[in-house]
N, C-alpha and C positions, 0 to 999 in steps of 0.2 A: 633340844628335842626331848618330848617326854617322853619316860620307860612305859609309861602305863597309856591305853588307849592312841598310840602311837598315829599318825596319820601323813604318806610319806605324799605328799601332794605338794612340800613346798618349793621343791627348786628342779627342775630336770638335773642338775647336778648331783641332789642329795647321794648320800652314799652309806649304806648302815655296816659298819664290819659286823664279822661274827662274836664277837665279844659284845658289843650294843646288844646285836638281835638275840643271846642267849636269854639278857636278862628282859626283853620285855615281855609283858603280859599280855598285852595285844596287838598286832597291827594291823590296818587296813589299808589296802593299797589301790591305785587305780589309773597302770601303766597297762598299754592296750597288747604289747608285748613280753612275750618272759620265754628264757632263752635256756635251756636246762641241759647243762653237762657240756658233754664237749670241749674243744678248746681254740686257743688263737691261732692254732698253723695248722690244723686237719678242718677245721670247722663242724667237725662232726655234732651237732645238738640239734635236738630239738625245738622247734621255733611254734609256737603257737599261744592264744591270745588266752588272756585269763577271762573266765566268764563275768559277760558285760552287766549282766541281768544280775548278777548277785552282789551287791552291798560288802558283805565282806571277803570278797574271791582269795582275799590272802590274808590270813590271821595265823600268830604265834602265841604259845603257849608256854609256859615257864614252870614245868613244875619242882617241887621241894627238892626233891631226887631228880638225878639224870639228865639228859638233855634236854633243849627246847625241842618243838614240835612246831613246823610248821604246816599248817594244811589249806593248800591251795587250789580253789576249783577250777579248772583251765576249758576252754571252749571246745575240746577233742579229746580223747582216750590217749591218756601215757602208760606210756609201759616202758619203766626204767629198772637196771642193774645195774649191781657197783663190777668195777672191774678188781679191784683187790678191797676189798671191804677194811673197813677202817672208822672205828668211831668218832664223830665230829661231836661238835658242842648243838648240831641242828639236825635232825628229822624232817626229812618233807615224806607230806602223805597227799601224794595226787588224789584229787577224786573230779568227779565230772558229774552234771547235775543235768538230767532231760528237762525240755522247755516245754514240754505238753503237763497236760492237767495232773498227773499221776506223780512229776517230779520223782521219777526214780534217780536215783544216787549209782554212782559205781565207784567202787573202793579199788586200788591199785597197791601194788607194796610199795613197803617204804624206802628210800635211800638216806643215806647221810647226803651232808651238805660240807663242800672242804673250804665255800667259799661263796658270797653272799654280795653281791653290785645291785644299788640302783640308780640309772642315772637315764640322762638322757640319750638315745640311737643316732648313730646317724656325722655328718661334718658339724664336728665341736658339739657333741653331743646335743643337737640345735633339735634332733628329730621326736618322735614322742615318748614318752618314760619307757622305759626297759627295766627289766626285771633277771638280773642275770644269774641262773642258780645252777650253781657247782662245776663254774665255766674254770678249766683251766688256762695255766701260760701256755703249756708245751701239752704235746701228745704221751712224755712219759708220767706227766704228772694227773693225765685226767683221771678221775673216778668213778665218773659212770657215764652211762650210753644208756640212751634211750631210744624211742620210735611213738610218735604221735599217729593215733590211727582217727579215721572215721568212718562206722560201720553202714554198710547201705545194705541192700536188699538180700538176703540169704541166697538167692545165687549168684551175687555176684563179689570178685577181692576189694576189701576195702579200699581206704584209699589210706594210704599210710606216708609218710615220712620220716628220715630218718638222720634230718639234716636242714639244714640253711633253703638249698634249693628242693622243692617239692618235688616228686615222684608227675603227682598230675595225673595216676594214669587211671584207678579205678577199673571199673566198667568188669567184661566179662574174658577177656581178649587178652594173653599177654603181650607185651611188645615185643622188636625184634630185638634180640640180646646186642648187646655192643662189640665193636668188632675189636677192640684193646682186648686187653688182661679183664677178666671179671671171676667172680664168684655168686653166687647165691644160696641163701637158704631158704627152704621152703616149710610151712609148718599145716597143715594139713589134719582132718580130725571127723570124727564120728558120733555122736551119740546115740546110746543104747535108752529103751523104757522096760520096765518091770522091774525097776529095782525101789519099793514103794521110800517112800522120803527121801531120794537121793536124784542127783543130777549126774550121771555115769558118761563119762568119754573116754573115748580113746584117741593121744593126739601121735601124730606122726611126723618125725622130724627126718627130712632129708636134703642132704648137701649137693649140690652141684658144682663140683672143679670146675675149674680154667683146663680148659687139654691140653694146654702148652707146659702149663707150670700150675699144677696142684700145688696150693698149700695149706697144712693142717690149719686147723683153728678148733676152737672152742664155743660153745653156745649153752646161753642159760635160758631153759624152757618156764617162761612165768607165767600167772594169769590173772585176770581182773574181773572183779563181777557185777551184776548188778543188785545190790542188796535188797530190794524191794523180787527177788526170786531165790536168790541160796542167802542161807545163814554164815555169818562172818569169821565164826567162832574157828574156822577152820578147815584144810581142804587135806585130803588123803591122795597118794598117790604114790605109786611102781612103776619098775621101768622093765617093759614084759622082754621075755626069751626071743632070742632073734629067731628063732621059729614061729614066730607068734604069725598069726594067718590074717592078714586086712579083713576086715569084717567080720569078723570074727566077737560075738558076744561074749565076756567073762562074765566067770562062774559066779553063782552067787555070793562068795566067801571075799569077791572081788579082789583086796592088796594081802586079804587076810588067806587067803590062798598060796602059799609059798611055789606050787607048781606051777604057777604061770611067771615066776620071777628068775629073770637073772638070775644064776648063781651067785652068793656072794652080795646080792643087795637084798631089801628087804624094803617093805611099807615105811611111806616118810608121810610125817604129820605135820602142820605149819599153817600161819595165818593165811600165807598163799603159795602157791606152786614156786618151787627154787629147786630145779632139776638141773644140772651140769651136762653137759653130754659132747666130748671132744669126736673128733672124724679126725684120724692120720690123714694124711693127702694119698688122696685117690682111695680112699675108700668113702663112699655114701652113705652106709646107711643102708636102711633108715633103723631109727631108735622106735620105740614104740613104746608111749607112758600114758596106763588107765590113774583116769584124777577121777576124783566124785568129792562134791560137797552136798549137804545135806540142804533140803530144798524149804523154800519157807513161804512160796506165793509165786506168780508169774511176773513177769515182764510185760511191759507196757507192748500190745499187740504190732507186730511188725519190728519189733527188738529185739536184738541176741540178750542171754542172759549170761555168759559168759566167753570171756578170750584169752587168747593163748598166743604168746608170742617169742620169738627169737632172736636174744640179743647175745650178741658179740662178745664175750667176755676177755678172751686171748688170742693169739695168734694170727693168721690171715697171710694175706698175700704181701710180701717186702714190698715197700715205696708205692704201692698202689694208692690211688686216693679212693676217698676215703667210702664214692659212692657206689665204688668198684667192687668193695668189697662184699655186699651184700644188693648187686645191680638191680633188683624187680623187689623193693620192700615189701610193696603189696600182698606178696603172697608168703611174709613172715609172720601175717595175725590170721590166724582163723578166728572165727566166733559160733557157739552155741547157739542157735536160735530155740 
């Protein structure tokens, strides 16, 4: 198998360790499925197809310094967090490419990769190529968690997954919650105009206990944009005072404002939104963090131009599986329209 212009088409078996795929220069791939995080006994990953329409949906990069880079364009919005971060020898950089004339692009952050399959799905791997990235053995060894979203109409929750079996639910309607052990987060959001060059929100994060059995957990507030409307270069954001008033427009000094912050925190800067935010059990919430990134054009008409989501990093409910812990996905992405 060649390092250089690699082409992983030739057997449903094939299989590239991460030692292969540090060193190649390019590859291109064209398995209808790729399976991101997660692992063998919770199943928790994300399932969705890499996009069909692009030539090269999956290419790696090698450069002089540091790790490879791989960047892969998948058919729906990921939104991925490591759970204990950790340097691998691999970079994935999700991005997602619109199918209308304007071909806007959406940039996602990056994860490492602890671990790199491709092969055939399915009994004896007989089913179509699969693309397995950053799948663990066991649930102590995963690395990241993700949520595959697809945004529809501004009033209505997307439609997200956050796992093997889809959600399905969409629309405007929540379902009825399940009568077991659950949890959910909810991520919720605002945006403000008159702040010239800027895309100003304020997102809102809150937890719903199980009434039986609250248990803490942890969640990391990310986001993802559409580059053909905010600049890439970087996003701003605070985690405002729990007196902070829903609707409430900030000042124009926005993160640079120390009065509307937390005590004790201050403005965080970064390629994309990485907010931490734990709930002891039975307390909710909610958190409240103004983000703005600087603006560089619109969105394709009828599009969000940015999202916001809530991934699991620790904690949760003992032995619960795994869809339990975060029951109604749907309403873990907001988006900017």
């Amino acid at each position: 198998m060649k390092l250089m212009n690699t082409y992983l088409v030739a057997s449903l078996r094939a299989a590239l360790s991460l030692a292969l795929l540090a060193g190649t220069g390019a590859v291109y791939a064209e398995p209808t499925e790729a399976l991101i995080g997660g692992n063998l006994v919770s199943g928790d990953q994300a399932t969705v197809a890499l996009d069909a329409t692009n030539p090269s949906a999956f290419s790696v990069s090698k450069p002089a310094v540091g790790p490879s880079t791989a960047t892969a364009y998948f058919g729906s919005h990921i939104f991925c967090a490591e759970l204990s971060p950790q340097p691998s020898q691999v970079s994935l950089l999700p991005r997602f490419q619109q199918t209308d004339a304007n071909g806007d692009v959406w940039l996602f952050p990056s994860v490492f990769l602890h671990s790199f399959k491709y092969e055939g799905s399915g009994y004896q791997n007989g089913g179509v190529p699969t693309l397995y990235l950053g799948q663990a053995s066991n649930l102590a060894s995963s690395g990241i968690r993700c949520l595959s979203s697809i945004p529809g109409p501004s009033t209505e929750f997307p439609n997200v997954s956050q796992g093997l079996l889809d959600s399905g639910f969409g629309g405007d309607v929540p379902p009825t919650p399940p009568s077991g052990p659950h949890q959910n987060i909810v991520v919720s959001g605002e945006s403000f105009a008159g702040y010239p060059g800027k895309s100003v929100s304020v997102i809102t994060v809150t937890m719903q206990f199980d009434p039986g059995q609250p248990a803490a957990a942890v969640w990391t507030l990310i986001d993802g944009f559409n580059d053909r409307a905010l600049i890439g270069t970087g996003a701003n954001w605070c985690l405002l005072r729990t007196d902070w008033i829903a609707g409430s427009a900030p000042p124009a000094g926005l993160c640079d404002d120390p009065s509307i912050i937390i005590p004790g925190f201050h403005k965080e800067t970064g390629p994309f939104v990485q907010r931490t935010l734990g709930f002891p059990a039975g307390n909710p919430g909610p958190y409240h963090v103004l983000v703005y990134r600087d603006a560089v054009g619109f969105a394709t008409a009828g599009t969000p131009k940015q999202g916001f989501a809530a991934i699991r990093t620790s904690g949760g409910m003992a032995l619960a599986p795994e869809e339990m812990q975060d029951w109604y996905s749907d309403d873990s992405v907001w988006y900017a329209y």
